[in-house]
RODO-2510 file (C-alpha; in nm, 4 decimals, decimal comma):
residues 118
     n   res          X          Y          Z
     1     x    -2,6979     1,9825     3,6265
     2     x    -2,4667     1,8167     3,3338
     3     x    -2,2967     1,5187     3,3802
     4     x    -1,9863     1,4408     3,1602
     5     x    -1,8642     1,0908     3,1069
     6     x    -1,4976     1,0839     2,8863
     7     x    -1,4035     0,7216     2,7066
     8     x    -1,1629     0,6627     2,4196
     9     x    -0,8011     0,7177     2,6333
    10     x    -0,5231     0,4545     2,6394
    11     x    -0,1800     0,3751     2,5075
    12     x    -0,0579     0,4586     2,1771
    13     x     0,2693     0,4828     2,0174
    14     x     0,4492     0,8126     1,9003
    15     x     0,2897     0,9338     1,6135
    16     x    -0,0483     0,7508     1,6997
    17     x    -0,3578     0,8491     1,6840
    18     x    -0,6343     0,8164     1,9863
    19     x    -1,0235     0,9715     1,9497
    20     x    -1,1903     1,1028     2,2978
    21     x    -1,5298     1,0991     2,3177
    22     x    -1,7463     1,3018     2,5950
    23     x    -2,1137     1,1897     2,6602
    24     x    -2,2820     1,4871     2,7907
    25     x    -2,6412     1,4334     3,0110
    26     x    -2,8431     1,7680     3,0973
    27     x    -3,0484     2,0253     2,9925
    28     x    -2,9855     2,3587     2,7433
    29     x    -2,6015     2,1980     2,6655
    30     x    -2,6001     2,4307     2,3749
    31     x    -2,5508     2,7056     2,5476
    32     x    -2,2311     2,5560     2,7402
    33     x    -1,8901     2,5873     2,5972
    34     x    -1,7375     2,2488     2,5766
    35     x    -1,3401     2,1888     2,6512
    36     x    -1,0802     1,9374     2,6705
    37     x    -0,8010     1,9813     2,9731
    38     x    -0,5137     1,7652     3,0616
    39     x    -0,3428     1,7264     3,3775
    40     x     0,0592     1,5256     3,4000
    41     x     0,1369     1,4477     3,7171
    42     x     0,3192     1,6838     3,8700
    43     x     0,1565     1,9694     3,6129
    44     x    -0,1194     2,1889     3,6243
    45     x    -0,4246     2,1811     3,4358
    46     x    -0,4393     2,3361     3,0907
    47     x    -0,6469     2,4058     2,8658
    48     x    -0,6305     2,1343     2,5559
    49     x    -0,9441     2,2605     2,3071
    50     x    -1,2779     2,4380     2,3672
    51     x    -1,5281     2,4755     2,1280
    52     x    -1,8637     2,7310     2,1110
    53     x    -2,1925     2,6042     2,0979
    54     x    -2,1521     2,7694     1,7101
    55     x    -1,8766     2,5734     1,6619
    56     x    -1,5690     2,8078     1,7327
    57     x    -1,2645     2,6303     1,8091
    58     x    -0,9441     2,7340     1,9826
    59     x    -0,6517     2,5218     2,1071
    60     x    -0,3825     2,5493     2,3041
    61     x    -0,0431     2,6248     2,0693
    62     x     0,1320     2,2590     2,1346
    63     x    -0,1313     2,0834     1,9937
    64     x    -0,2280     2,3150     1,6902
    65     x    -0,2436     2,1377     1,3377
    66     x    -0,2286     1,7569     1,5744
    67     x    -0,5891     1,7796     1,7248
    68     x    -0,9411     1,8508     1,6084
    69     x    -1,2208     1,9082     1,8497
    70     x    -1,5477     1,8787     1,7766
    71     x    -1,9262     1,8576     1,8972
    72     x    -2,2559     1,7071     1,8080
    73     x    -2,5114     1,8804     1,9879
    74     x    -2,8150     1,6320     1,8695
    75     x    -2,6199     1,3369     2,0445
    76     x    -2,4860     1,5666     2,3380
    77     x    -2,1077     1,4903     2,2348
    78     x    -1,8125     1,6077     2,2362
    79     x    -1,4986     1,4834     2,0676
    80     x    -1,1468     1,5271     2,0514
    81     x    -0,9076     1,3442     1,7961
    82     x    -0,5573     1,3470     1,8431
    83     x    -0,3330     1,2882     1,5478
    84     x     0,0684     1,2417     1,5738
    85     x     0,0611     1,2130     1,9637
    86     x     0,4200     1,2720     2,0918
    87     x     0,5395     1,1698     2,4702
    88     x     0,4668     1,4960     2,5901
    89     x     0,0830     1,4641     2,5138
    90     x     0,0632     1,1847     2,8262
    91     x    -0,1950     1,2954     3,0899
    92     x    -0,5678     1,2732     3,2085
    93     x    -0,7762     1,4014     2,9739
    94     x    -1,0966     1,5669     3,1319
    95     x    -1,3955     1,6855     2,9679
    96     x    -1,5326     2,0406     3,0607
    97     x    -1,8962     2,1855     3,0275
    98     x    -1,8229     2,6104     3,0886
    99     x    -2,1127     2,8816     3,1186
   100     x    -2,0926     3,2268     3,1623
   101     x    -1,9712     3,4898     3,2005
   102     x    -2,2352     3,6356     3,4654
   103     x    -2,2674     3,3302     3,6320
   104     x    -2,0193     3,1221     3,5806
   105     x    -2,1118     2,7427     3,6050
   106     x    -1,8139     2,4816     3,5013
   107     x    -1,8991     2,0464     3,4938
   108     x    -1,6029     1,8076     3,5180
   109     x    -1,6140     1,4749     3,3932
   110     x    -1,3645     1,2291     3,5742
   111     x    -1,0842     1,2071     3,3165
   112     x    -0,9588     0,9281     3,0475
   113     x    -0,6010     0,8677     3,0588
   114     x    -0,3487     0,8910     2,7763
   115     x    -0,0560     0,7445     2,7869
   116     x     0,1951     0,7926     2,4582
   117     x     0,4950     0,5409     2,4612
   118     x     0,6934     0,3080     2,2554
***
């Protein structure tokens, strides 16, 4: 059992910068792969950032070159900063713990909210 716990969301200006943070509590969490979704009302859940437990990073295309995510396995962390935020990056932001692909076993923390206005 893993239990994720996200902090670090709230409003920011265009071009801001915000820095998500995911406590992780469990057993073997190296061998999950950690993510960051988002959900806008109204929008499906996508995939933000996911990152291997060797530290192999992919991100969705919108958000390329803006966010970094990142994982400290000693303090059972994840992280996500987000650099130039725009309008379009306002939703919940959810932390993910993924294993697989036999079984497949996916955690949910309850989502920060980001909100990017003037």
């Amino acid at each position: 059992q893993v239990q994720l716990v996200e902090s670090g969301g709230g409003l920011v200006q265009p071009g801001g910068s915000l820095r998500l943070s995911c406590a992780a509590s469990g057993n073997n969490l190296g061998i999950y792969i950690m993510g960051w979704y988002r959900q806008a009302p109204g929008k499906q859940r996508e995939l933000v950032a996911r990152i291997t437990s060797g530290g192999s990073t992919n991100y969705v295309d919108s958000v390329k070159g803006r966010f970094t995510i990142s994982r400290d396995n000693a303090k059972k962390k994840v992280y996500l900063q987000m650099n130039s935020l725009k309008p379009e990056d306002t939703a919940v932001y959810h932390c993910n713990a993924h294993r697989g692909p036999l079984v497949v076993v996916d955690y949910w923390g309850q989502g920060t909210q980001v909100t990017v206005s003037s």
